[in-house]
C-alpha positions in Angstrom: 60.3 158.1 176.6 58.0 161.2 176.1 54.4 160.2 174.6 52.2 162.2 171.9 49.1 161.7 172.7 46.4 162.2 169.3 42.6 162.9 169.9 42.7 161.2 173.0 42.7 158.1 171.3 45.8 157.3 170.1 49.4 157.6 171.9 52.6 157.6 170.4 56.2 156.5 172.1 59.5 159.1 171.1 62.3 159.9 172.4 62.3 163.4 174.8 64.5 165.0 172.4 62.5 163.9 169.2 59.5 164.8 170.7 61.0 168.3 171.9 61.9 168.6 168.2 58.5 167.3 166.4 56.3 169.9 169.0 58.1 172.6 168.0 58.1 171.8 164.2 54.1 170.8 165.1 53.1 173.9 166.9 54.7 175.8 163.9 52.6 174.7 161.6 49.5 174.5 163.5 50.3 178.3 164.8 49.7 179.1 160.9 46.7 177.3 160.4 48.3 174.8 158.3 47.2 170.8 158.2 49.5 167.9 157.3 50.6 164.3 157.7 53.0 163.2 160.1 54.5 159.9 159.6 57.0 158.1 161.8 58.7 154.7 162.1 56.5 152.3 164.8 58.7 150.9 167.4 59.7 146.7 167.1 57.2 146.2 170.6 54.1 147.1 168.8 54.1 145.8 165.5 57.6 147.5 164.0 55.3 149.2 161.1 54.1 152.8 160.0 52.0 155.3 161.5 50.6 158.2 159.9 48.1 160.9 161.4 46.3 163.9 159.7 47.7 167.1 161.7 45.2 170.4 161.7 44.8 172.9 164.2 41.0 171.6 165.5 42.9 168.2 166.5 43.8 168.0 170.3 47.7 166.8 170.9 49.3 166.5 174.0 52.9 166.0 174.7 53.9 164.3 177.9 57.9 164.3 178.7 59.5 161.4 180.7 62.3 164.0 182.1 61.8 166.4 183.9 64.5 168.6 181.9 64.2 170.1 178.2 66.4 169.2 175.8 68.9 171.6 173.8 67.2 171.7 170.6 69.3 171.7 167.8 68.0 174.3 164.9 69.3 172.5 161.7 67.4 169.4 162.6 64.2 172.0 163.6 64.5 173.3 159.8 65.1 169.9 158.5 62.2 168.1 159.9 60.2 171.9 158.5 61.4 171.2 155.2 59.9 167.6 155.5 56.7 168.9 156.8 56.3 171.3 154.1 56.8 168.6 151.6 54.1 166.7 150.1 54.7 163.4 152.2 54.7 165.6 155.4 56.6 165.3 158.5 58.7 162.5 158.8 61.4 161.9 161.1 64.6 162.4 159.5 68.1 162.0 160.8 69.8 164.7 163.1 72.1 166.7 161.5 75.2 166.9 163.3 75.8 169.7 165.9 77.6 172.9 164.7 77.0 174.6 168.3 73.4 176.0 166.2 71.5 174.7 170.0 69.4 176.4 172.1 67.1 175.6 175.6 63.6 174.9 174.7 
């Protein structure tokens, strides 16, 4: 389990490969200046709700992988969860698309 960590205040549990996915979606957005809501489904062990944050470039995040390996990112899921962040709602986690070989090494 890889953590997001939010202002220093507040941490978030995912997956390595979610969170190899979400960084890169992140860091595209921030890279353009662009500000936006994240949402994502909280895990049954802390409460099993909903957690949304306010994402803009002045907002320190750090990303801290369990493995010490990257993850083949998979660029259909990269442009779905972009689509999602470009949306009104923002980014939310969506499902990943199945592979059609469209991976690459982070």
């Amino acid at each position: 389990m890889g953590k997001l960590t939010y202002d220093s205040t507040m941490t978030a549990d995912f997956d390595d490969r979610v969170l190899a996915h979400i960084q890169m979606v992140i860091g595209a957005k921030l890279r353009r200046g662009e500000s936006f809501y994240f949402s994502w489904q909280d895990d049954p062990a802390v409460g099993d709700g909903r957690s949304t944050i306010w994402l803009n470039p002045g907002i320190p995040l750090a990303f801290k992988y369990f493995g010490g390996r990257a993850p083949k990112l998979n660029r259909d899921w990269i442009e779905s969860l972009m689509v999602s962040a470009n949306s009104a709602g923002g980014l939310q986690l969506v499902p990943e698309p199945k592979p059609n070989g469209n991976t690459t090494e982070l």
